[in-house]
C-alpha positions as a printed NumPy array, in Angstrom:
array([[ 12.751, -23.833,  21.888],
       [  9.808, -22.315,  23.337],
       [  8.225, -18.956,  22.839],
       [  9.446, -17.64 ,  25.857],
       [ 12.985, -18.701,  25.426],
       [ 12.788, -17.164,  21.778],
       [ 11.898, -13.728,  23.634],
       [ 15.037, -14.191,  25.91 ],
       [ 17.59 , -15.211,  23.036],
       [ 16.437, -12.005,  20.704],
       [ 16.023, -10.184,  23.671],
       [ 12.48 ,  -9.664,  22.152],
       [ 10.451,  -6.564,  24.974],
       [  7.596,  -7.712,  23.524],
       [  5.459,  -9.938,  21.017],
       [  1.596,  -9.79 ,  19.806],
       [ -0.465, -11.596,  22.191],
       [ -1.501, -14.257,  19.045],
       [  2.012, -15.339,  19.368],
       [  0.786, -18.089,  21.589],
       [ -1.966, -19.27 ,  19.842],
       [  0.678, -19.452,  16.497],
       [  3.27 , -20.578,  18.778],
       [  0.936, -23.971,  20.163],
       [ -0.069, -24.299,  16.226],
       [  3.579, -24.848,  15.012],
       [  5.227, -25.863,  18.086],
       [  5.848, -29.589,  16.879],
       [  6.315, -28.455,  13.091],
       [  8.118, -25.204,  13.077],
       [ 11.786, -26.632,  12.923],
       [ 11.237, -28.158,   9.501],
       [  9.254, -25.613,   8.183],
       [ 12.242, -23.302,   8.64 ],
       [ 14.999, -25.344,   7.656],
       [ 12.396, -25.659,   4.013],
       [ 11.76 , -21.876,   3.738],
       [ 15.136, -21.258,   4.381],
       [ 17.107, -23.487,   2.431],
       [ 18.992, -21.99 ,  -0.425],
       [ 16.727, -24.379,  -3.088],
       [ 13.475, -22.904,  -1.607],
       [ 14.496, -19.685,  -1.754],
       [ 16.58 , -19.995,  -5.803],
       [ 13.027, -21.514,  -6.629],
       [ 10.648, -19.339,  -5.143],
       [ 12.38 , -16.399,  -5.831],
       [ 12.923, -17.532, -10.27 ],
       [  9.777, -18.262, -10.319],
       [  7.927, -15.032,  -8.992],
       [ 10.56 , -13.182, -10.647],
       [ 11.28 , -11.214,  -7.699],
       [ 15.291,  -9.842,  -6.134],
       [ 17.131, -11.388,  -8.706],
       [ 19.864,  -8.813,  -8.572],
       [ 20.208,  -9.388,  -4.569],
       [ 20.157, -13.4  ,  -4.831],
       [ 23.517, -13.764,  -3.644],
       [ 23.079, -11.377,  -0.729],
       [ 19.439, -13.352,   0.212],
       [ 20.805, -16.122,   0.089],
       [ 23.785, -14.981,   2.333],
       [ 21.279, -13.94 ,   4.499],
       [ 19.158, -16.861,   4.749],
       [ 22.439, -19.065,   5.882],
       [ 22.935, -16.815,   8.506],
       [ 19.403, -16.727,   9.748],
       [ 19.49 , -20.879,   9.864],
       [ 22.076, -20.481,  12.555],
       [ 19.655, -18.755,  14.906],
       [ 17.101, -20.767,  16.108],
       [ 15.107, -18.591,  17.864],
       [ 15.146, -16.205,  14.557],
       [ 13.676, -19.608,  12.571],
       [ 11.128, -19.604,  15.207],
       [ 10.597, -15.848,  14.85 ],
       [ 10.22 , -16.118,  11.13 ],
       [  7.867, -18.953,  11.206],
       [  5.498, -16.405,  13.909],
       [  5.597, -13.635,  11.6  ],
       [  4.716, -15.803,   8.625],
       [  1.674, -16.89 ,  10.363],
       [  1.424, -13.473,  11.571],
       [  1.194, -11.709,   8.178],
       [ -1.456, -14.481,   6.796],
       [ -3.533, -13.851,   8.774],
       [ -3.789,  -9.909,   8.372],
       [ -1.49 ,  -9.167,  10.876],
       [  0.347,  -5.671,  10.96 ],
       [  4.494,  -5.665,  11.453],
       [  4.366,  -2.169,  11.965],
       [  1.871,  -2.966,  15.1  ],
       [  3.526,  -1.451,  18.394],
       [  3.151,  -4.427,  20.042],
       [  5.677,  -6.29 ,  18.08 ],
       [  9.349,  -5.149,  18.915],
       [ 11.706,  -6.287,  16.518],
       [ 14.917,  -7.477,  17.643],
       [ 17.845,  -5.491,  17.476],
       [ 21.128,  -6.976,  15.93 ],
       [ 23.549,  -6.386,  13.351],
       [ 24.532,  -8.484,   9.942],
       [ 22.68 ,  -9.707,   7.004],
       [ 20.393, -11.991,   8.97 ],
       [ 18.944,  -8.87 ,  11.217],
       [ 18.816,  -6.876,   7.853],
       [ 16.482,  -9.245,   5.847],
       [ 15.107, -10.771,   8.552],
       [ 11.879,  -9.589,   7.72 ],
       [ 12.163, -10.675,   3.7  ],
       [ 11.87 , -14.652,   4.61 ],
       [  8.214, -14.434,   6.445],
       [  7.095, -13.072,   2.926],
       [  9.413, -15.65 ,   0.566],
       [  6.729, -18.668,   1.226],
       [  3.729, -16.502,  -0.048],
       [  5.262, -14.916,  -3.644],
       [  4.014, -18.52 ,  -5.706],
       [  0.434, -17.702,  -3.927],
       [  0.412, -14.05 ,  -5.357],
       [  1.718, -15.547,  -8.728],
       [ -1.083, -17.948,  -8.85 ],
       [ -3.831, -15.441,  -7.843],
       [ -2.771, -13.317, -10.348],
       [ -2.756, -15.836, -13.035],
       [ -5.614, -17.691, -12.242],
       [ -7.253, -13.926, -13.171],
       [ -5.509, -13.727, -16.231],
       [ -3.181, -11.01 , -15.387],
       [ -0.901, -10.441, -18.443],
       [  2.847, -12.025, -17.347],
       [  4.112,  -8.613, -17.726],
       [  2.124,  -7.149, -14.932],
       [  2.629, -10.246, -12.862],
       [  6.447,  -9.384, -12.959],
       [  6.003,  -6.016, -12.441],
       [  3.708,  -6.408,  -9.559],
       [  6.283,  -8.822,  -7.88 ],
       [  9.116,  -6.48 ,  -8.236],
       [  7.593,  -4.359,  -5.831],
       [ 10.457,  -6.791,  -3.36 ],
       [ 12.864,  -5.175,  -5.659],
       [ 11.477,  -1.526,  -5.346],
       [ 11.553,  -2.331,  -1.134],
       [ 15.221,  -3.537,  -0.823],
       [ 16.311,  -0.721,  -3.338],
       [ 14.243,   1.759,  -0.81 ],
       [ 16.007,   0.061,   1.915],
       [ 19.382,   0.638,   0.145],
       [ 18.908,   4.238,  -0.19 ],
       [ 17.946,   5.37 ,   2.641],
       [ 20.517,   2.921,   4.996],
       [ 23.191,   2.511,   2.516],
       [ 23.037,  -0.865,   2.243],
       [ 20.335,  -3.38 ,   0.967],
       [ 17.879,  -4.907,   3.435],
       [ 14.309,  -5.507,   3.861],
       [ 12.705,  -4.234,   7.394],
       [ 10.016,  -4.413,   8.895],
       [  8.389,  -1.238,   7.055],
       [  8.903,  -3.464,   3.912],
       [  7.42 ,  -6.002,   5.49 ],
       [  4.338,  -4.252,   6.521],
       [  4.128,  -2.726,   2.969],
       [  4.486,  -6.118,   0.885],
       [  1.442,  -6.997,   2.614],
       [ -0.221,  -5.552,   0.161],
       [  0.837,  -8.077,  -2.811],
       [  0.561, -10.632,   0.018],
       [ -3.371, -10.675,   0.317],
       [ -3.258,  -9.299,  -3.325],
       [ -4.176,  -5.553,  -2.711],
       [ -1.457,  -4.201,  -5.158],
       [ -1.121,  -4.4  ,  -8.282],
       [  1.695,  -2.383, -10.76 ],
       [  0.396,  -1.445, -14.49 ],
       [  3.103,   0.341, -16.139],
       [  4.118,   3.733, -14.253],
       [  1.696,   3.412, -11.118],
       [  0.832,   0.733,  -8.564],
       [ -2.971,   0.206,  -7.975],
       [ -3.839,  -0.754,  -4.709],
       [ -7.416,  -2.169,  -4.136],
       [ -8.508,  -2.027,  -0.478],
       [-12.405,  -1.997,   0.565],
       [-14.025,   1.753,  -0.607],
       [-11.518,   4.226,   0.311],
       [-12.894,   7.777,  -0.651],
       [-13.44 ,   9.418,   2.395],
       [-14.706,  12.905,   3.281],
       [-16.198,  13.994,  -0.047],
       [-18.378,  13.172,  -2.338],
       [-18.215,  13.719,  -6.38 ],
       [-20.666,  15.116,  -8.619],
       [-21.331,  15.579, -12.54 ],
       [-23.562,  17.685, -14.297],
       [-24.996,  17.039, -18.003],
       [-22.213,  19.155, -19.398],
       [-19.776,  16.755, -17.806],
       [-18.218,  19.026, -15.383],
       [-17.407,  17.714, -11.875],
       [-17.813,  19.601,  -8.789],
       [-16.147,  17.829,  -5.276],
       [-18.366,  18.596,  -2.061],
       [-16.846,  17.844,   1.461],
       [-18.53 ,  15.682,   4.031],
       [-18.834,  14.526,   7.209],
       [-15.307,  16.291,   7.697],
       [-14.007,  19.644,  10.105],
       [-12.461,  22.403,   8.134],
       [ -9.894,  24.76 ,   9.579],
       [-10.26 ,  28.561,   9.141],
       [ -7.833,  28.325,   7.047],
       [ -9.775,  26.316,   4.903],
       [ -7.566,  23.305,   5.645],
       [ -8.896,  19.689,   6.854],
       [ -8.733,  20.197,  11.136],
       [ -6.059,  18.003,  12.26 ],
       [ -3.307,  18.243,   9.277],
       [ -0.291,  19.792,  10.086],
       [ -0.423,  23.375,  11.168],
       [ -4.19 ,  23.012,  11.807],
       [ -5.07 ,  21.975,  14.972],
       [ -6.132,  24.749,  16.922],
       [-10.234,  24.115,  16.59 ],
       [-10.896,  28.371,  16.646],
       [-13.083,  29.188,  13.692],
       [-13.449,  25.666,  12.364],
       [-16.446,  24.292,  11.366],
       [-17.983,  20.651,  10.239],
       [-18.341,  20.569,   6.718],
       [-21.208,  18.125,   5.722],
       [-23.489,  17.964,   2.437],
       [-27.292,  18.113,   3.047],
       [-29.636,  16.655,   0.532],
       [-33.061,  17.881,  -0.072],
       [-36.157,  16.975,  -3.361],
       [-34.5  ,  20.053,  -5.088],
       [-30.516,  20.109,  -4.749],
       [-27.322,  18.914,  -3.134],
       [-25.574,  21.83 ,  -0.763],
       [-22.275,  21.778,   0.881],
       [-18.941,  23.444,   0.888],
       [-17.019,  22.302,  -2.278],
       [-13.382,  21.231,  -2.094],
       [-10.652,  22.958,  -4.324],
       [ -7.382,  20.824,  -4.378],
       [ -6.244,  20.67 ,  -0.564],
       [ -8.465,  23.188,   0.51 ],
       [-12.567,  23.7  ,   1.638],
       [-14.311,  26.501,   0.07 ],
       [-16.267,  28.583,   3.447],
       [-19.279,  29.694,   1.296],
       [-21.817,  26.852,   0.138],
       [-22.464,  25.618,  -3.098],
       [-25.546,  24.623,  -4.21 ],
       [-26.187,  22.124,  -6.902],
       [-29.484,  22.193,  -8.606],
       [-30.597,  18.254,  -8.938],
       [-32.194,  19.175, -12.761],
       [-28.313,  19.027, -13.768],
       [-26.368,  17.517, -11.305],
       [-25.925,  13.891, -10.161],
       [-24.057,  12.05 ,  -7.334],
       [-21.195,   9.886,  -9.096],
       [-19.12 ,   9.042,  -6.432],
       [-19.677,   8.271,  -2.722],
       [-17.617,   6.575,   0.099],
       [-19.168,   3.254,  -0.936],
       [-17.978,   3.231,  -4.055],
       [-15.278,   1.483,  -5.118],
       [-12.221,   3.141,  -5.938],
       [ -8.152,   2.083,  -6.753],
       [ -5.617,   4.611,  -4.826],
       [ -2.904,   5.279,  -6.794],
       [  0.831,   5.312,  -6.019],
       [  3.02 ,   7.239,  -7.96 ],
       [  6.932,   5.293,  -7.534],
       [  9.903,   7.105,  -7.731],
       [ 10.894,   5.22 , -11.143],
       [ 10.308,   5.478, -14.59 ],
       [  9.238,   9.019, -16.593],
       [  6.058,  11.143, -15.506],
       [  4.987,  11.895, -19.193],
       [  1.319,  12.257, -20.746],
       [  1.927,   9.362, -22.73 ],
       [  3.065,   7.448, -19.821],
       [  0.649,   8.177, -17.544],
       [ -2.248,   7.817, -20.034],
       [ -0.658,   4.587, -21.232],
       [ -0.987,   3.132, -17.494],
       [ -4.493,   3.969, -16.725],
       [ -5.634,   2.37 , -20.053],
       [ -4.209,  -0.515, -19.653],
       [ -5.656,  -0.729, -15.826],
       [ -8.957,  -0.294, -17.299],
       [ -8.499,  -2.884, -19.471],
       [ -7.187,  -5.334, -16.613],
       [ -9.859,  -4.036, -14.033],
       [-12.254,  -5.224, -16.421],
       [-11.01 ,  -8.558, -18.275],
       [ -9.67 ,  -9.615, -14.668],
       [-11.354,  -8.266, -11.838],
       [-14.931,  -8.734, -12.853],
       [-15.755,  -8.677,  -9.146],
       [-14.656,  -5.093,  -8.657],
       [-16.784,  -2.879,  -9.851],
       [-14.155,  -0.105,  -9.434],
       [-15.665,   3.538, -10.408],
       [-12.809,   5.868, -10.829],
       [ -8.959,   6.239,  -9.715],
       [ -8.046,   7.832,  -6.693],
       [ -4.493,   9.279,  -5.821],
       [ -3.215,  11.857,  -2.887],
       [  0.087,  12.033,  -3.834],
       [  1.437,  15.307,  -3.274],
       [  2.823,  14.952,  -7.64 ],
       [ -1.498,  15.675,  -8.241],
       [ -1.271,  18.68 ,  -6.034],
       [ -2.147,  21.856,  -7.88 ],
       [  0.087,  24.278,  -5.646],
       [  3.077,  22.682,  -7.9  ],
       [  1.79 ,  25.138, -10.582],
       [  3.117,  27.943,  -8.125],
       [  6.451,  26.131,  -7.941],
       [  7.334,  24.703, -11.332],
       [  7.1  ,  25.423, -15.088],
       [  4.192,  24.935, -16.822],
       [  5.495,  22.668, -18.794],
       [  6.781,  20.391, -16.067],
       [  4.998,  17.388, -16.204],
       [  3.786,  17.111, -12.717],
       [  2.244,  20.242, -13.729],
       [  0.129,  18.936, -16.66 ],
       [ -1.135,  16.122, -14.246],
       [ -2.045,  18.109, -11.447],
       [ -5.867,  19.244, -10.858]])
């Protein structure tokens, strides 16, 4: 089957243009690949042994048998495995999916990512991960097919999934207790963080455009450009001046910081973890506390080579406008800033 016929048979609009380079790759191999990645050992094997969709093994399985009837979804599979090893994107608008109906359309996307889960289990190991974490990291295929489940009523893995499990593909994310820590290249962008002697913290904006409103230009509701202004921090010998940020809004009036007490902590080339919050499990002090301990502890035992600096999370459970909306005693509340 050629790439062209595969594109006819799945009625496929469009592919990524490296589908031909893959395609000439594999073109002489792919057949056996799939019928391996695909057979119902591979998969019992692969899938016991990374600990991952245990409770949907029958319905993978199912899945996979269907699949192994199509051969231009074998070929398909074998182009988006290549696809997502090498960094590609299944979210990217130039792949179209294929439309269809059946088990075979709904985890079609699952069995490009089955022949990488020993690879994440190794990395993770060969860093000394604790077992735990290992299983909790690769239950994130659990926490996508339950996400699929809830919002189409029926377990699946798409290509969202697909795009997201990416992430504990080229071994981004990792899950310590209540939150999942994903580690991409420096990600704190538009301000910068400061701490005096006392230990106090002040949050300057930079290099961003502010809304009147004081909102970041561009966010919803805040696009008209009338009034805004770019917010950036200037440096001089004496002090460090710029507008300081106060949850999700920019303070108009400057703030100066006197050098003699304060000192630049955190920049955009600093390493830092963003946090996601998942919709299981309790939001308690204890909880929450318990996590980031033990991600210290992992950060620095097994990840000597990233010299993280702090966590970082935008999820809208830190925001402190919840204090408007829920008891004070809620525990989103107590976590907010």
């Amino acid at each position: 089957m050629t790439l062209n016929q595969m594109q006819q048979v799945l009625g496929l609009s469009q592919v990524p243009a490296c589908f031909d380079d893959f395609y000439a790759q594999i073109a002489d191999s792919w057949e056996a690949h799939a019928a391996r990645i695909l057979s119902e050992s591979y998969i019992s094997e692969t899938l016991t042994a990374s600990y991952a969709l245990a409770s949907y093994r029958d319905t993978v399985l199912k899945a996979a048998a269907q699949v192994r009837e199509n051969r231009a979804l074998c070929l398909l599979v074998c182009l988006l495995e290549q696809w997502i090893r090498r960094g590609g994107s299944p979210n990217d608008p130039e792949y179209a999916p294929p439309a269809g109906e059946g088990l075979a359309y709904d985890f079609l996307h699952l069995f490009p990512a089955i022949p990488t889960m020993a690879e994440s289990v190794a990395h993770l190991r060969g860093r000394g991960v604790p077992e735990e974490v290992i299983a909790a990291t690769l239950g994130e295929y659990d926490f996508c097919v339950n996400m699929c489940a809830s919002r189409m009523g029926r377990p699946a893995f798409d290509r969202g999934r697909l795009n997201w499990i990416t992430r504990v593909i080229h071994n981004r994310l990792i899950r310590i207790g209540r939150f999942k820590y994903d580690l991409p290249a420096p990600y704190l962008k538009g301000v910068r963080v400061y701490r005096n002697r006392a230990g106090q913290v002040a949050v300057l904006a930079h290099d961003v455009w502010v809304h009147r409103s004081g909102r970041l230009l561009g966010s919803v509701g805040h696009t008209d450009k009338e009034g805004s202004y770019q917010a950036k921090i200037q440096e001089t010998e004496d002090a460090f001046t710029g507008h300081r940020a106060a949850g999700p809004l920019v303070e108009p009036t400057l703030t100066v910081l006197p050098k003699t007490e304060w000192t630049l902590c955190l920049s955009e080339t600093d390493a830092v973890p963003r946090i996601h919050i998942p919709s299981d499990g309790s939001f308690d002090r204890d909880t929450v506390e318990a996590s980031y301990r033990q991600a210290r502890e992992i950060f620095h035992r097994c990840y000597p080579d990233y010299p993280y600096k702090a966590f970082f999370c935008t999820s809208w459970l830190m925001s402190p406008e919840l204090r408007k909306l829920l008891k004070p005693s809620a525990s989103a509340c107590r976590h907010s800033a």
